[in-house]
N, C-alpha and C positions, 0 to 999 in steps of 0.2 A: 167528272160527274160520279156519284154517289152509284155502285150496281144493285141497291135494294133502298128499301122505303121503310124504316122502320116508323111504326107507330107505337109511342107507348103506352100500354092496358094497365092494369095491376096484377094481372095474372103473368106469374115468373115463369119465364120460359124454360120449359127441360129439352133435355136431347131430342136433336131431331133429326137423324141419321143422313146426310145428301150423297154423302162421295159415293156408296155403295163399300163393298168390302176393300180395305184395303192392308196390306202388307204389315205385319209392325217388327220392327221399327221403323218409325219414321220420322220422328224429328230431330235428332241429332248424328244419328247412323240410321243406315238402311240394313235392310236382310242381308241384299247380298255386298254392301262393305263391312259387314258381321266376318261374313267368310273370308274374303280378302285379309280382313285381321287375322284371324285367329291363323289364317295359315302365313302371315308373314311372323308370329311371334319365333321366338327365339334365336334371333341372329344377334343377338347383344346390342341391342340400337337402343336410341336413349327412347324410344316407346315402352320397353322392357322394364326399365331401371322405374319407366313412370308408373305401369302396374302396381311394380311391387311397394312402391311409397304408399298407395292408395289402397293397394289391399291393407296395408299394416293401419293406414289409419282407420278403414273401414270395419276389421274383423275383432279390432275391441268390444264392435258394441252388437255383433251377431247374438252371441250370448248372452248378453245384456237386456241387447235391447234401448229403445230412442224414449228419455222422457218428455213428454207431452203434456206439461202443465201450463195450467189456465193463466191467462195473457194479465197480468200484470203492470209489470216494468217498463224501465223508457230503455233507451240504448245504454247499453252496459251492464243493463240488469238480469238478474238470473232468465225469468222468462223470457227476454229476448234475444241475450245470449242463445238459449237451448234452441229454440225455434231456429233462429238463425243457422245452427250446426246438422238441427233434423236436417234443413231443405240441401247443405252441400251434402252430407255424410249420404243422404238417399240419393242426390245426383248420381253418386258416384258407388253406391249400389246397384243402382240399376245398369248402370255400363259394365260392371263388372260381373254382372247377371248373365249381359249378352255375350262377353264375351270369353268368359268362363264356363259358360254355364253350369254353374255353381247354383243348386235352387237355394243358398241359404242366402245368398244376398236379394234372393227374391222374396222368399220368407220376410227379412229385414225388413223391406219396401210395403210388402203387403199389413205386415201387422203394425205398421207403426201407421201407415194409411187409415188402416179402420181404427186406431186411437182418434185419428184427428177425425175421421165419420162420427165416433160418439160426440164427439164436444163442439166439434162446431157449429151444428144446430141451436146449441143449446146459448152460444156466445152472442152478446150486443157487442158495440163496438164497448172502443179501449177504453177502458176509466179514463185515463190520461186527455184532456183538452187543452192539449199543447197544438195541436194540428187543427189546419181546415178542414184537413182529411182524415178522418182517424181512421185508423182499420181497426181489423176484430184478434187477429195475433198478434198485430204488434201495433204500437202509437199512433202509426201514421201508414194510410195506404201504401204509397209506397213500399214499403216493408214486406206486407201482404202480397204484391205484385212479385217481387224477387221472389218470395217463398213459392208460388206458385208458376215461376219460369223455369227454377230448379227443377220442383217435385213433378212435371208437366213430364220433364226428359225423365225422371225412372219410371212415371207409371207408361211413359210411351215403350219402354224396355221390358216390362212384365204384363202390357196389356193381353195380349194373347195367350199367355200363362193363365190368366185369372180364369175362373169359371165366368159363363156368360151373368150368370145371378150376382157374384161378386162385384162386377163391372157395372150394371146397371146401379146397385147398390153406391158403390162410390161414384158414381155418375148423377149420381139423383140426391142423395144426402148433399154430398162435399164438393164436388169441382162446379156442378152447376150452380150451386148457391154461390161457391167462392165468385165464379165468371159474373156472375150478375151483380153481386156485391161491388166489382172493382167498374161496373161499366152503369149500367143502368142504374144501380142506386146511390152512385156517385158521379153524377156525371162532370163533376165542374174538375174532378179529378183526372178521370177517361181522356177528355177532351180535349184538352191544353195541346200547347206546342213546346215542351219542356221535356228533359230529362224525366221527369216523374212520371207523365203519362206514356213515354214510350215503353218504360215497362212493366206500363197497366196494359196497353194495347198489345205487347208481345206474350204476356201471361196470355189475355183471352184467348187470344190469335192460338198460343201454342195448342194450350187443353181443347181447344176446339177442333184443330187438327187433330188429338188425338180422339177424341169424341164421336167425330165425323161430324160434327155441330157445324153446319156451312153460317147459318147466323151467326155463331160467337164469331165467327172469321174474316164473316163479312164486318161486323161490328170494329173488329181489329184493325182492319184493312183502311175503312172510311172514318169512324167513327160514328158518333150519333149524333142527331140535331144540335144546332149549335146554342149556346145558352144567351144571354144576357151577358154584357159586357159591364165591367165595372167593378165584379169580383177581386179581391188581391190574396194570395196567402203569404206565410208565413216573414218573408223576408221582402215583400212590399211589391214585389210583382204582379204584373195582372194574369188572372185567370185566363181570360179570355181578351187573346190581341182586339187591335183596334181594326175593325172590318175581316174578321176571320171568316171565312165562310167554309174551310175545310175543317178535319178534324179526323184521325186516327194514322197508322201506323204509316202509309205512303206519304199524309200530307206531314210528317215529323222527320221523312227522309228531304222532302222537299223545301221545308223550309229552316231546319233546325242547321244544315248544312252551306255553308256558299261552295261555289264550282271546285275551290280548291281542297275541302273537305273539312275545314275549318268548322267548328259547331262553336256557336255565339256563346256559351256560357263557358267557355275555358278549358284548358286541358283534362285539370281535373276531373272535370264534370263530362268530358267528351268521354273519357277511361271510360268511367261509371257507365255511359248511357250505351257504349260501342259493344260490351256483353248482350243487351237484348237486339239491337238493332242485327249483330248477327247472326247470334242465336235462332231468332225469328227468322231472317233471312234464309240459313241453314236450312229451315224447318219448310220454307214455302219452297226454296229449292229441290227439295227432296218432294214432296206432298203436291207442289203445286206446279213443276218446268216451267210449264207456260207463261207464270207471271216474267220468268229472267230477274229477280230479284237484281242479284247483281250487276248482273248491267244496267238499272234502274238508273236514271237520271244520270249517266254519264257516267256511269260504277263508281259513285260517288262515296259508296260504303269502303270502299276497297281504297280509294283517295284520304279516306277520311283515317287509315291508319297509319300511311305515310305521316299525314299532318300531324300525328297524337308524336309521331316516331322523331319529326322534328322539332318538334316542341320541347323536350331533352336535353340536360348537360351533359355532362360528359361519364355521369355517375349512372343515365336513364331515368334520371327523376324530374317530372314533365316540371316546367316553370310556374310556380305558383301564383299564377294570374287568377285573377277575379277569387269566388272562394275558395278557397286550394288549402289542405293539411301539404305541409312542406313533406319531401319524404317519399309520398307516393311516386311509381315508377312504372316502366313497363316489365316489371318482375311481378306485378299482379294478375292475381287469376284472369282479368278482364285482356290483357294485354296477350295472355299466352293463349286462348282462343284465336285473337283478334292475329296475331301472327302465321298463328297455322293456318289460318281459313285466308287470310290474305297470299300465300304462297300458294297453295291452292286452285280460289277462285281469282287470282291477278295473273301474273307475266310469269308466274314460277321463278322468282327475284330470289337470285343463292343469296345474296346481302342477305334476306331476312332470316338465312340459316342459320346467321354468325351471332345473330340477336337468338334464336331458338337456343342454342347453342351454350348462349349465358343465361336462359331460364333453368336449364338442367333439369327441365322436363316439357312432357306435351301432352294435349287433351289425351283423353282417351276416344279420339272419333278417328275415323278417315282420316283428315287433314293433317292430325296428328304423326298416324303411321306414316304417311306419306313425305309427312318434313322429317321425320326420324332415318327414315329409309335415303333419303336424298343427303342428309348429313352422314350416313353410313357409307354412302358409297362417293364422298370425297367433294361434294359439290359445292360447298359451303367456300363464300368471296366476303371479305368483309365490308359492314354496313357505314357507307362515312355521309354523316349530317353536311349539308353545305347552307350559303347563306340561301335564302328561301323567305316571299311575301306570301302570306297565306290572308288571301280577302275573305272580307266577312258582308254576310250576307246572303238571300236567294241568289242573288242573280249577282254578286260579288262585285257590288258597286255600293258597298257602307264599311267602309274605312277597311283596317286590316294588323293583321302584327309583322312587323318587319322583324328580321332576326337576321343578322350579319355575325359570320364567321371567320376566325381564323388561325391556322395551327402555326405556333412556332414555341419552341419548350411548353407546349399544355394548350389545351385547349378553350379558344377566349370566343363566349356566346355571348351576342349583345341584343337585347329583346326591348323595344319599344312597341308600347301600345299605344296605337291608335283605331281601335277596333269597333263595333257597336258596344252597350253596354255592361250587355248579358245577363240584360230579363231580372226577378229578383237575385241572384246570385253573383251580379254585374258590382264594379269599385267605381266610385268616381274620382278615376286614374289616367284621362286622357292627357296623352303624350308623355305617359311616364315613361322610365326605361330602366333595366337592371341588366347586371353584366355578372358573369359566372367566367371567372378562370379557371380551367381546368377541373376541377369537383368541388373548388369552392365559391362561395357566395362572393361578391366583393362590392356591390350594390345591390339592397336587396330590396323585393317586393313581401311585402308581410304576408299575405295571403292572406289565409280565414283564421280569426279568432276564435277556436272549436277544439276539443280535444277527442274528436272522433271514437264514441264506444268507448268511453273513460265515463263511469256512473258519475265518478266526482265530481266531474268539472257537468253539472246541470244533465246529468242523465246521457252525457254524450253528444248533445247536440247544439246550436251555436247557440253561444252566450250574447249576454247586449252588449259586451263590447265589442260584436264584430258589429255593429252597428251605429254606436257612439266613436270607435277607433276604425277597426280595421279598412271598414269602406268609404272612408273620408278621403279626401281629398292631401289632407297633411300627411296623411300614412304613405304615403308616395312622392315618388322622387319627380315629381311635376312643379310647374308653379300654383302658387296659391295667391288669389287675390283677396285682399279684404278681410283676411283671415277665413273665409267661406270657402266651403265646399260647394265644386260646380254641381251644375241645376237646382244648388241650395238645396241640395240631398235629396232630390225627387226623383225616383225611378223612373216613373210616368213619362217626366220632361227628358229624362237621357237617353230611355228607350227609341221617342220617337224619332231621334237625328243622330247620324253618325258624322266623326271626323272625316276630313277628305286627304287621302295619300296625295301628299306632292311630288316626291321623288322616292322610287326605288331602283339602285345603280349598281348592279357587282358584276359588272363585265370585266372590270378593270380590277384583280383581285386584291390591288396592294391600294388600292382607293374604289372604296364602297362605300356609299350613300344612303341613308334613309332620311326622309324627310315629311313632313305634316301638320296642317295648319286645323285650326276649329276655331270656331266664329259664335259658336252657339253656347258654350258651357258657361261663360261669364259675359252678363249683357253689356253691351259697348265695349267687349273685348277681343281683340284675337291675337289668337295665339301661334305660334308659327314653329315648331323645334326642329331643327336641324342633328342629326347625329351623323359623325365621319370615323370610320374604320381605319387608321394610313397605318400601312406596313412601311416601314423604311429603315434602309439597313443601318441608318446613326441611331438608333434605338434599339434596345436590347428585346425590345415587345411592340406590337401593334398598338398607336394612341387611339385614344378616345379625343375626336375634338367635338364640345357643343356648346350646339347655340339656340339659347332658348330665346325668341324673339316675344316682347308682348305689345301692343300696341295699342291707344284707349285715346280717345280726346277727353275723359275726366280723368281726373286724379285718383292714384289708386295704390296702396299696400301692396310689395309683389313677398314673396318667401319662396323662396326654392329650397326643400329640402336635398338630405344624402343621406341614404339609410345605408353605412357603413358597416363591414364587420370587422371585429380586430380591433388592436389598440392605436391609440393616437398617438403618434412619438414626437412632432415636432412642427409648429407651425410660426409664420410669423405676424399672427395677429398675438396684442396683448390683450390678452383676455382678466378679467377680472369675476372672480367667482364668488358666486352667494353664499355666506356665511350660515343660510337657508337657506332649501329648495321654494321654491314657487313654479304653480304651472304657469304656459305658455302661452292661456287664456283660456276661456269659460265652456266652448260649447265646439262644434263641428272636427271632433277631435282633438284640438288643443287641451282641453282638459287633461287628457291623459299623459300630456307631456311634462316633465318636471326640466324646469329648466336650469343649467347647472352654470354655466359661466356665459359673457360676453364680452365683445368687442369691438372697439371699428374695424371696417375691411384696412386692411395697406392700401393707401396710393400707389394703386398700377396693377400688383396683381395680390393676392392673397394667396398663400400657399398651406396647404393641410396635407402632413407624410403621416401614415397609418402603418400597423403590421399586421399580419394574420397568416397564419398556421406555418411559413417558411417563406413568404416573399412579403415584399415593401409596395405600398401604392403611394402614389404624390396625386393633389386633385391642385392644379393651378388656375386660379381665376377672373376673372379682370376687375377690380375691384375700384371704389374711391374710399374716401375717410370719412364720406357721410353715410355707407353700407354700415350696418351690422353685421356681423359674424357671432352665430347663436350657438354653445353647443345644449345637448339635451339629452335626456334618455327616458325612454318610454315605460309607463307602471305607473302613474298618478292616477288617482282617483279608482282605482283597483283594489278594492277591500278583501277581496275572493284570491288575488292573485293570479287572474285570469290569464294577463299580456305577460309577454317575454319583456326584458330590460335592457332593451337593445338599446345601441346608442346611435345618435345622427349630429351631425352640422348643419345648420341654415343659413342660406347666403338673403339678406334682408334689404329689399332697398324700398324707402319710401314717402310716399308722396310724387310718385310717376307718372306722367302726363305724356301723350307723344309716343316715343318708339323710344323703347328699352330692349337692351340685349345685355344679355347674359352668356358669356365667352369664357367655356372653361378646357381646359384638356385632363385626361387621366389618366397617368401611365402605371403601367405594371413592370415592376424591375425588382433583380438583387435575389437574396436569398440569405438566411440567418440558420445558420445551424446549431442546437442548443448543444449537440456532442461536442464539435467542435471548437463552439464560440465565438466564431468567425461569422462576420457579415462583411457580405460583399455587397458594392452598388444601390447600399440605403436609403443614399439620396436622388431624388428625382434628375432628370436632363435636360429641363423645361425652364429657361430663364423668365421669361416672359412670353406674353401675350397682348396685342394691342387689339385695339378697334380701329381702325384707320375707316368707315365708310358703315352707318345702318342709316337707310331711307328704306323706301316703299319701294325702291327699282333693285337697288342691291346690298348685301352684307358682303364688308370685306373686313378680312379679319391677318394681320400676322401675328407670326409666334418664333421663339424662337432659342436654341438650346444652348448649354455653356460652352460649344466650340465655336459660337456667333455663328452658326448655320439660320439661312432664315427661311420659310416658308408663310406662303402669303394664300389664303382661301377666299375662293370669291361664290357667292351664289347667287343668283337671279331671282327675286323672291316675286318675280309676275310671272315671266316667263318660264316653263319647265320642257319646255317638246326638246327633243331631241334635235329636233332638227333648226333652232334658234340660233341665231348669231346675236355675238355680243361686242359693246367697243365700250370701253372703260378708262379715264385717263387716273392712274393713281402715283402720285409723288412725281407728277410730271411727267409720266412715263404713258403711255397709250396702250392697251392692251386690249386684246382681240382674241373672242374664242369663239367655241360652238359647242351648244348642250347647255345647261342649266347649272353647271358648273365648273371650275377648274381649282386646279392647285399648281403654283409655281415653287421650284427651290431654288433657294441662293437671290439669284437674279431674276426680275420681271422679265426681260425680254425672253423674244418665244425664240 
């Protein structure tokens, strides 16, 4: 329940003092871990080394000075660049106020403060009517929220510096307008369950701690009456859920999270939202004890940077699921908070030293000194990713990402999603999967079509091909039926139903399972994909076996894509190539494919060998001679030159009725060195592949490699309990297990 009643007047609420006097600092450090700093300085810890990067980037502009011009621009552009740099450059002023006490970086803070008192009175919102939301410094609330989560922690570092007439002065001008601006006269902003609102809700929430504003806090905490449903912004999401009845900073811990700490809109987007969610945290920690922030719902903030931490290849660059710029990693500002305050407020986990340790730096707060200190005095164990199902949802019962691991020369991540959708920022990508060897791609997930703070590419923010491409259905290594995209590209309709996890198995580390069915995304369709993990020492690398099941009593177009990376060296389909390009068809993504050659499948199996950066992959697949085999590469209909020109293969079959499977393996082997000239192990080990058995009771599948070694997979596609017995008679042979799966070598008998 809600701990205040707000009613809204027209009269803008000003300060209204409740805590009584209290301490400052307080939102990001406290007085006395001021002192505890300053007296832990100089023992050469990498909190030292972080100072002095931060002075150097800060004391450029002492003398200078922060320019403060009038809001303009979209992202990438002059005025939002600058804004963007006031709010860190002053962050990190103000800490270096406290902890130097240096009054020039307070100076800094103060004068560049009352620049933004003159003019923000004077500002409507952005020209720009690109947003739902616009703010008034930059395009889109949003924006606005950041700037004032930043600038909240330095004036909380020079509040008690200021003279009292000062304070009330920027209190009454600038913070109280900005607080009301982001809440009260935007509320379909304020209110959401998004990434977006959480750091409009952490902005109020902070300046109001420093304020002593128990309203803005409260408003932070709950939010405000709930609106009208039916609103959408930018990228086709709704405003407001379907029966919301909560709304601010606790109900965006509680629902934006499942138990496992998984946040429904993606890694990416988890980075971005996990700076305010702890920042705020930090702030009610310190200002509020009582609430126990952390511990909050099963210290799920603290789970939740695990899950960012496993979401990573092997380079720390989280998996570009849903909208995601490829690239980003936990060597971002949001992640170096997000580590220290997790060692900190969690188990004091030395693994996350060895990650601090490759940041090669630390906040400037407490948790900082504290991880620096702990890496000084030897403690640091290193941090190793394992396989791991991270559910999605409140109550982590609407699907989830599986992700199966495992180390043998390089590190092989295999990420299937079958997750919720993720709100407007969500693909329609269920049951896709991509696979990362070692630091590189080798099935890949597009992610967002956006050039992140690039003026050129539309101001920096996402263009319409991530709308016509990127969140289509064809842009992902799933099936496609009908040429359409599931829910027929409706937000609305994917939000409201998640996939359901069949099987997650890594007990067994040389045979690890993921598994997942959806019944919802193509009507009269379901869909069932199997992915297997098998380490086995007649392979030079762990395979890939899959099996993508679709089943339909009408007739239906299936396409499985493969968004490959590397060159194609050798397959044996005969392909026949257009003398012109042509796309791949008209609308739901296809547009943007240009398609470059075709073929029949081979009778039996279909074989595609690739290369990229120093090793070989083989994709082996069960094929007949009435398949297609497509290749293509992406950039049609791109006048702008928005998309990459990546290339892919599609395995086609159609006119399918009944139960179809799709039975492929992919191995990684070999290695090419361009010094040397040498290539060893080019070619794949994988002879074939059969189907021996797909009904509605079970998929049996052999395979089998060029020393006539054979291995036979069976799964139970009704039964999954662990504790199932099974009797199967295949090639005359009777066979008998328990669990929802097995794999036999060589010989059937057990």
């Amino acid at each position: 329940m809600k701990e205040f009643i707000y009613i809204l007047v027209s009269a803008i609420i000003v300060q209204t003092p409740l805590f009584g006097q209290q301490a400052y600092p307080t939102l990001s450090v406290t007085k006395g871990e001021v002192v505890e700093i300053r007296a832990a300085l100089g023992q050469g810890t990498l909190f030292d080394t972080s100072i002095e990067k931060v002075r150097a980037q800060v004391d450029q502009f002492v003398t200078t000075g922060l320019d403060v011009p009038v809001p303009k621009d979209l992202a990438g552009g002059y005025t939002h660049e600058q804004h963007k740099k006031n709010f860190l450059i002053l962050q990190k002023a103000g800490l270096l106020f406290q902890i130097t006490e240096e009054e020039k970086y307070a100076i800094l803070v103060k004068e560049t403060l009352f620049k933004y008192r003159e003019m923000y009175p004077k500002l409507e919102r952005h020209p720009s009517t690109k947003s739902y939301a616009r703010g008034k410094l930059f395009w889109q609330c949003l924006n606005d929220a950041n700037w004032l989560v930043y600038v909240s922690q330095a004036y909380d570092c020079i509040y008690d510096w200021l003279s009292v007439k000062e304070r009330k002065e920027l209190n009454k001008e600038l913070f109280v307008p900005m607080a009301n601006f982001l809440s009260v006269e935007t509320p379909r902003f304020f209110n959401r369950l998004h990434n977006h609102s959480t750091w409009a809700n952490a902005a109020v929430g902070m300046i109001g701690l420093v304020m002593e504003n128990e309203d803005l806090v409260q408003k932070a905490l709950y939010g405000l009456p709930i609106s009208k449903e039916g609103l959408k912004d930018n990228d086709g999401g709704s405003i407001t859920l379907k029966g919301q009845k909560e709304a601010g900073f606790l109900a965006q811990i509680d629902f934006s999270f499942s138990p496992d700490g998984y946040y429904t809109e993606g890694p990416y987007y988890q980075r971005y939202a996990m700076y305010p969610f702890l920042i705020f945290a930090l702030a009610l920690d310190n200002a509020k004890p009582d609430v126990k922030i952390f511990e909050y719902n099963n210290e799920v903030l603290i789970k939740g940077v695990y899950a960012l931490l496993n979401q990573t290849n092997a380079k720390g660059e989280f998996f570009p699921l849903n909208d995601a710029q490829k690239g980003m990693s936990y060597f971002s500002r949001e992640l170096k908070l997000a580590l220290s305050l997790a060692f900190q407020y969690g188990s004091k986990d030395s693994s996350l030293l060895s990650l601090i340790e490759l940041q090669k730096s630390v906040p400037l707060i407490y948790s900082g000194m504290q991880a620096a200190l702990a890496i000084k005095a030897g403690k640091t164990v290193p941090f190793v990713k394992k396989s791991v199902m991270l559910r999605d949802g409140a109550k982590g019962d609407e699907g989830a990402i599986g992700i199966l691991r495992a180390d043998k020369e390089g590190e092989i991540d295999l990420i299937m999603k079958y997750a919720k959708h993720g709100m407007g920022h969500g693909h329609f990508d269920r049951l896709s999967y991509s696979m990362f060897y070692g630091e590189q791609e080798v099935l890949q997930d597009y992610g967002a079509a956006r050039w992140v703070n690039i003026n050129q590419k539309d101001g920096g923010g996402y263009l319409k091909e991530n709308k016509t491409w990127a969140k289509q259905t064809v842009a992902h290594n799933t099936v496609v039926v009908d040429e359409k995209s599931q829910f027929r590209g409706k937000v609305k309709a994917a939000d409201a139903i998640a996939p359901s996890s069949y099987i997650f198995d890594i007990d067994n580390p040389n045979l690890q399972v993921v598994s997942a069915k959806d019944t919802n995304c193509y009507e009269g369709v379901e869909l069932h994909r199997t992915i297997v993990l098998l380490k086995d020492s007649s392979f030079e690398n762990p395979l890939v076996l899959d099996l993508f099941a679709v089943n339909s009593e009408e007739e239906h177009d299936l396409l499985l894509p493969y968004y490959y990376k590397g060159q194609l060296m050798q397959t044996n389909v005969d392909f026949t190539q257009s003398s012109t390009l042509s796309t791949m068809g008209e609308t739901d993504g296809f547009q943007h494919l240009w398609k470059e050659a075709e073929g029949k499948g081979a009778e039996g199996v279909t074989q595609i060998n690739w290369f990229d950066k120093a090793t070989f992959f083989t994709l082996t697949s069960t094929t007949t001679a009435s398949d297609n085999i497509i290749t293509a590469h992406i950039g049609a209909n791109d006048p702008n030159f928005n998309l990459r020109h990546d290339p892919a293969f599609f395995i086609q079959k159609k006119g399918k009725k009944g139960r179809t499977l799709f039975a492929s393996i992919l191995e990684t082997h070999g290695n090419y060195s361009r010094v040397s000239e040498f290539a060893n192990n080019a070619a794949g080990s994988i002879s074939n592949i059969t189907i021996i058995d797909n009904t509605s009771e079970y998929t049996v599948v052999d395979f089998t490699n060029k020393q006539d070694e054979e291995w036979t997979f069976i799964i139970s596609n009704k039964q999954h309990s662990d504790d199932s017995k099974h009797r199967l008679t295949i090639k005359n042979r009777e066979i008998k297990w328990g669990g929802p799966f097995t794999l036999f070598k060589n010989e059937l008998e057990q």
